[in-house]
C-alpha positions as CSV (number, residue, x, y, z in Angstrom):
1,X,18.2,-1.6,11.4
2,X,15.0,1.0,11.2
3,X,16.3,4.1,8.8
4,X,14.5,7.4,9.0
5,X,12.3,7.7,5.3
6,X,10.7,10.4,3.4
7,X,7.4,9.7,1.9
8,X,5.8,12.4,0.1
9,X,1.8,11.3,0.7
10,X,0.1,8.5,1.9
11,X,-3.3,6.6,1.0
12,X,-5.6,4.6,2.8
13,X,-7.6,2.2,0.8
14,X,-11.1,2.5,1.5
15,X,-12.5,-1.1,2.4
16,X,-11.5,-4.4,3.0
17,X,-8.5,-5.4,1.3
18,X,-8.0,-9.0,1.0
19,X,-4.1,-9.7,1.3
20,X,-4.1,-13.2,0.8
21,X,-3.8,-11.8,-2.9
22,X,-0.2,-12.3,-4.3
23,X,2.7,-9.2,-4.5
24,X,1.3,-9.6,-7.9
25,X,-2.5,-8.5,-6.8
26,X,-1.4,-6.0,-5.0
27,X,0.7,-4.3,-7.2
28,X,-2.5,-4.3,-9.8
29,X,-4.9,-3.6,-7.0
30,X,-2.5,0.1,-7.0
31,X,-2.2,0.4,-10.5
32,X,-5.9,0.2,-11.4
33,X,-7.2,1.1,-7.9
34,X,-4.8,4.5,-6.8
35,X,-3.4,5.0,-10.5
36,X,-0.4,5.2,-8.6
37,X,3.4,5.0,-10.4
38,X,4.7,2.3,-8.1
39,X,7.8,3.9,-7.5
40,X,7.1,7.2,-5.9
41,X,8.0,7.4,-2.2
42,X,4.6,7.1,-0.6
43,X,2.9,4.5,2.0
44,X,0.0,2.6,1.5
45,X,-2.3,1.6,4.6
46,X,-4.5,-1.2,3.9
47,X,-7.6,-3.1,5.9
48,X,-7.5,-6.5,6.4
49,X,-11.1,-8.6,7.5
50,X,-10.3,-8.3,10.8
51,X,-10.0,-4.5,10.7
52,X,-6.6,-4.2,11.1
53,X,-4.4,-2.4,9.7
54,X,-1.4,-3.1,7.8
55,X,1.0,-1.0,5.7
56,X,3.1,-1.0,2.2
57,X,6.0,1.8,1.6
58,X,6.7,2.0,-2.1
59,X,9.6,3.4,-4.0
60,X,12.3,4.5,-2.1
């Protein structure tokens, strides 16, 4: 079931982002990349190769 969420900002990465990359990658890839604290309500848009676009909600 789709619930309504509150997300207080949301970041596109800039690039190609390869998401073949483990949870694990991706996590650091925020950490290092955004400086982000991974549990603050915010989406995350990333670029695949193929120029599309797929997304990540974090916190809750």
């Amino acid at each position: 079931m789709l619930k309504e969420v509150t997300v207080d900002r949301v970041y596109l990465a800039q690039g190609v982002t390869d998401l073949r990359k483990s949870i694990d990658g991706l996590v650091a890839l925020v950490k290092e990349e955004f400086e982000l604290d991974l549990f603050l309500r915010v989406y995350l848009f990333f670029v695949t190769g193929a120029r599309q676009v797929e997304n990540s909600s974090m916190g809750s």
